[in-house]
Rosetta silent file (secondary structure, phi, psi, omega in degrees, C-alpha in Angstrom):
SEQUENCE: XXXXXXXXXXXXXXXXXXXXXXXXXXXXXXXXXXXXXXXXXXXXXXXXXXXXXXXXXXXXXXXXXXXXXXXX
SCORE:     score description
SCORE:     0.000 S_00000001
   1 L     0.000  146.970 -160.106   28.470   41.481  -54.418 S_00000001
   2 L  -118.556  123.475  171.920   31.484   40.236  -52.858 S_00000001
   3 L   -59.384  136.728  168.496   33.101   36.527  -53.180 S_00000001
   4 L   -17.646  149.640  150.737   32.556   33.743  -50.430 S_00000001
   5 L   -50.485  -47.060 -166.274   35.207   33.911  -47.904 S_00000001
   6 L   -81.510    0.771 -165.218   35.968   30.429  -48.726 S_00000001
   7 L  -106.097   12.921  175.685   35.852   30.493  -52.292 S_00000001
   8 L  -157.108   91.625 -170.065   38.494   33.472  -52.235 S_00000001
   9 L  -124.474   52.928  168.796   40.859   33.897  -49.984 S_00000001
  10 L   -53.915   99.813  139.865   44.653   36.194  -51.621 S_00000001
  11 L    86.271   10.899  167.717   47.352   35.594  -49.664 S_00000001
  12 L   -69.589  174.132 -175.199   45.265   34.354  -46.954 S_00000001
  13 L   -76.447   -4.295  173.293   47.401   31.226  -44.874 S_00000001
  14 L   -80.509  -19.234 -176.828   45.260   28.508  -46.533 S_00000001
  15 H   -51.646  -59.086  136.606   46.002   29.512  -50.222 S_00000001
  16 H    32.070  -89.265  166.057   48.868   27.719  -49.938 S_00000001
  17 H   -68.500  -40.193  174.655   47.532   24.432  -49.148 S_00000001
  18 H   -55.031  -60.389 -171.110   44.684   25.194  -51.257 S_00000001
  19 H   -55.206  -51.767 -171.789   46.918   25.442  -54.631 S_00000001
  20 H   -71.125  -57.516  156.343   49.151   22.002  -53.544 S_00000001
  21 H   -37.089  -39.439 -175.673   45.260   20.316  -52.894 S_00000001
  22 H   -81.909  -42.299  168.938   44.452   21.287  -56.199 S_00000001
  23 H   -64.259  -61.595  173.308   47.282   20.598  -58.004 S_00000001
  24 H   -40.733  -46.932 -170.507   47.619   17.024  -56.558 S_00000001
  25 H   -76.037  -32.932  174.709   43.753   16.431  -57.348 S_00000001
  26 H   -43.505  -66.582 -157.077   44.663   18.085  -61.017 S_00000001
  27 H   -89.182  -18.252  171.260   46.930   15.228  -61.610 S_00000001
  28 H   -45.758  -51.540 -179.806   45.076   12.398  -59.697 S_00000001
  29 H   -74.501   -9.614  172.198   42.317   13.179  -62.502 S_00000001
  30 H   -76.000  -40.806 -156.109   44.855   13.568  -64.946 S_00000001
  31 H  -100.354   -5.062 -177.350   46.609   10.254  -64.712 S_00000001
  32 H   -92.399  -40.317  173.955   42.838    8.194  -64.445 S_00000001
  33 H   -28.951  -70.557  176.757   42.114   10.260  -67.341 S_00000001
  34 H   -32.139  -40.657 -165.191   45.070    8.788  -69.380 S_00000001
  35 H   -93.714  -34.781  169.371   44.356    5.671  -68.578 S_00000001
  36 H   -73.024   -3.379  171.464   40.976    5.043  -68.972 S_00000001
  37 H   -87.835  -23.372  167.573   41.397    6.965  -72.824 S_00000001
  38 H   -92.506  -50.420 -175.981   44.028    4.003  -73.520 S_00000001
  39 H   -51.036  -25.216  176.256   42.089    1.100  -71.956 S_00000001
  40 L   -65.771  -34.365 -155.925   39.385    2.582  -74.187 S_00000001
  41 L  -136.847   16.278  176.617   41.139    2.307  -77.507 S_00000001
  42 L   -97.053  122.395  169.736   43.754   -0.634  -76.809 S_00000001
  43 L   -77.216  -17.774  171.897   43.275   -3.451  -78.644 S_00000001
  44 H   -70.694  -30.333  165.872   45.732   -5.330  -76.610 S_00000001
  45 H   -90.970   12.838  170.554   43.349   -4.604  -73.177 S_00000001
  46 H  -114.644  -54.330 -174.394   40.093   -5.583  -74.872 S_00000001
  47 H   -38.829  -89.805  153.637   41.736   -8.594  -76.624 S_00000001
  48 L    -8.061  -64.117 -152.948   43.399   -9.879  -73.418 S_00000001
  49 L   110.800  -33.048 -150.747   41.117   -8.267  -70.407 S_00000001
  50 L  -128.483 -148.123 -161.214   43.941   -7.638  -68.755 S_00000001
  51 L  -130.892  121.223  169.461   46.366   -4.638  -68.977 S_00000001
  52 L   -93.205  166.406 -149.301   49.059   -4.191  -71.535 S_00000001
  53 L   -91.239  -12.786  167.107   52.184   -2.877  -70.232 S_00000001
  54 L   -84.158  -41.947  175.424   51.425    0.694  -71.459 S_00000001
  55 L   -64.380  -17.075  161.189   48.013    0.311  -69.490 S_00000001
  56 L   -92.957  -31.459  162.498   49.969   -0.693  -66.602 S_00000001
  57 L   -56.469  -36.702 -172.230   52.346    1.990  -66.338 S_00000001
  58 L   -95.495  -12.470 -176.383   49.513    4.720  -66.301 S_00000001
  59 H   -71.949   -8.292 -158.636   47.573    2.759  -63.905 S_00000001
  60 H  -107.199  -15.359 -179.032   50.780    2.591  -61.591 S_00000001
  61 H  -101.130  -20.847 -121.066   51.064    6.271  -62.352 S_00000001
  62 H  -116.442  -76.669  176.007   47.482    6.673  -61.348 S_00000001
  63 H   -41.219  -80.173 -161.369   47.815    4.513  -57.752 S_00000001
  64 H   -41.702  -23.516 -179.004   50.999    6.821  -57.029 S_00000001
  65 H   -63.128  -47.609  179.735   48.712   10.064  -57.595 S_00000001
  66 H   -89.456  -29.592  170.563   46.256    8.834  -55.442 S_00000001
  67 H   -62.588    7.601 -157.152   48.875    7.755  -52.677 S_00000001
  68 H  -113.241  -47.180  147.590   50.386   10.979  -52.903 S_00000001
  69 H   -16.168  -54.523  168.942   46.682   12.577  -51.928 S_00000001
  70 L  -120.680   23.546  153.859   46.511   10.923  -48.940 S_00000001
  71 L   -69.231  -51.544  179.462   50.160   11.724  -47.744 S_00000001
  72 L   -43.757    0.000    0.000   48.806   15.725  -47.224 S_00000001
């Protein structure tokens, strides 16, 4: 049995594009990751509510991930 065209394509011209989609979506889920695992276990964002300045930094790394997503 032979893989989908679309789910295998070596050295076809979308691989390319494929790997830089993937990567970018890698770290978009990477950097929400981060943040919700600190917002989780910071007592300064449960105390507060609000965002401590570590919790702001990955969310601002987060936003840039996804604006970088919808530059491609």
């Amino acid at each position: 049995m032979t893989a989908a065209p679309w789910k295998s394509n070596p050295g076809g011209v979308s691989s390319p594009v494929r790997r830089t989609i993937t990567a970018v979506e890698t770290a978009v889920q990477g950097t929400y990751r981060q943040w919700i695992e600190h917002a989780s276990k910071c007592d300064e964002c449960h105390a507060t509510g609000n965002r401590c300045s570590t919790a702001e930094r990955l969310w601002q790394a987060y936003k840039a991930a996804q604006r970088e997503v919808r530059s491609l």
